[in-house]
N, C-alpha and C positions, 0 to 999 in steps of 0.2 A: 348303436345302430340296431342291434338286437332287439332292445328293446322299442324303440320309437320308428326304426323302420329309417331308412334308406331318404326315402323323401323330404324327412323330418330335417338333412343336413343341409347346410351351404356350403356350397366349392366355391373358389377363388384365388386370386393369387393375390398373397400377401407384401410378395417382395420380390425381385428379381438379382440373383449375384451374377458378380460379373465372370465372363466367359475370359479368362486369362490365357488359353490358348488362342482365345478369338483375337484376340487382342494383338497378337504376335504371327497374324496368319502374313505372310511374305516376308519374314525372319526365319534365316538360317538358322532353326532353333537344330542343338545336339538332343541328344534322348534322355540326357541327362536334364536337361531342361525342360521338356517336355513333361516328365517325372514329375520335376517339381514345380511347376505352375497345375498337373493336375493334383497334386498333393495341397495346395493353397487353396483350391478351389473344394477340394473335400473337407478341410480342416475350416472354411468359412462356412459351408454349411453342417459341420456339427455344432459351430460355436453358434451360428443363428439358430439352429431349433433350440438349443439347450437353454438359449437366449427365451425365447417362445417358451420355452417348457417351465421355464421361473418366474417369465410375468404372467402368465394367463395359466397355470398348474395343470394339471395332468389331463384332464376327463378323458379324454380317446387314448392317451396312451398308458401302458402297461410302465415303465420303470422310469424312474426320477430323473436318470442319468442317462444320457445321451451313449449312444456304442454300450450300454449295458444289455444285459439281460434279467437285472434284476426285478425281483419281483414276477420273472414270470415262470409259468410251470410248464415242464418239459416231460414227457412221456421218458420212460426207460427208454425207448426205441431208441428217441432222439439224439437222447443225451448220449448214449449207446454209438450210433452212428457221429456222434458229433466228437467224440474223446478217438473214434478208429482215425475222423479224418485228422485230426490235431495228431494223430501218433503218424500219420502217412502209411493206413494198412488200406490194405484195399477195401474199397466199400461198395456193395450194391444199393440203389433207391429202391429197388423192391423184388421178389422174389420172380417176377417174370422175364428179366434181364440176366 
């Protein structure tokens, strides 16, 4: 996009997953279930991009793997703020807060 600019892309939808809670709306669903129909519904669309990401290869995206971060480069700050939140310290977004 940097390079060719904004205009140069095509939007579109490739595909629609299905709505698993949709599916169950007038089901006494528990929260437990709940849980895990949105958890299928997450786990289908990692497994479709990742799907996308090995037929058609990277170009717009930064790392191979689907839920990585590989490959991409992270400021001290980030990584910095990203290791407090993983520890559970407390963390500001920026210095005017």
């Amino acid at each position: 996009m940097n390079k060719y600019g904004l205009e140069s892309l095509s939007f579109g939808c490739l595909l629609v997953i299905k709505n698993y809670l949709g599916m169950f709306t007038g089901f006494n669903l528990s929260e437990e279930e709940k849980v895990f129909l949105t958890a299928l519904m997450q786990l289908d669309l990692l497994i479709t991009e990742q799907f996308f990401l090995d037929t058609f290869g990277l170009s717009l995206n930064v790392a191979p793997k689907v839920g990585t971060r590989e490959s991409s480069i992270l400021s001290d700050e980030t990584r910095k703020k990203m290791s407090d939140a993983h520890l559970n310290l407390d963390i500001t977004l920026s210095e005017d807060q």
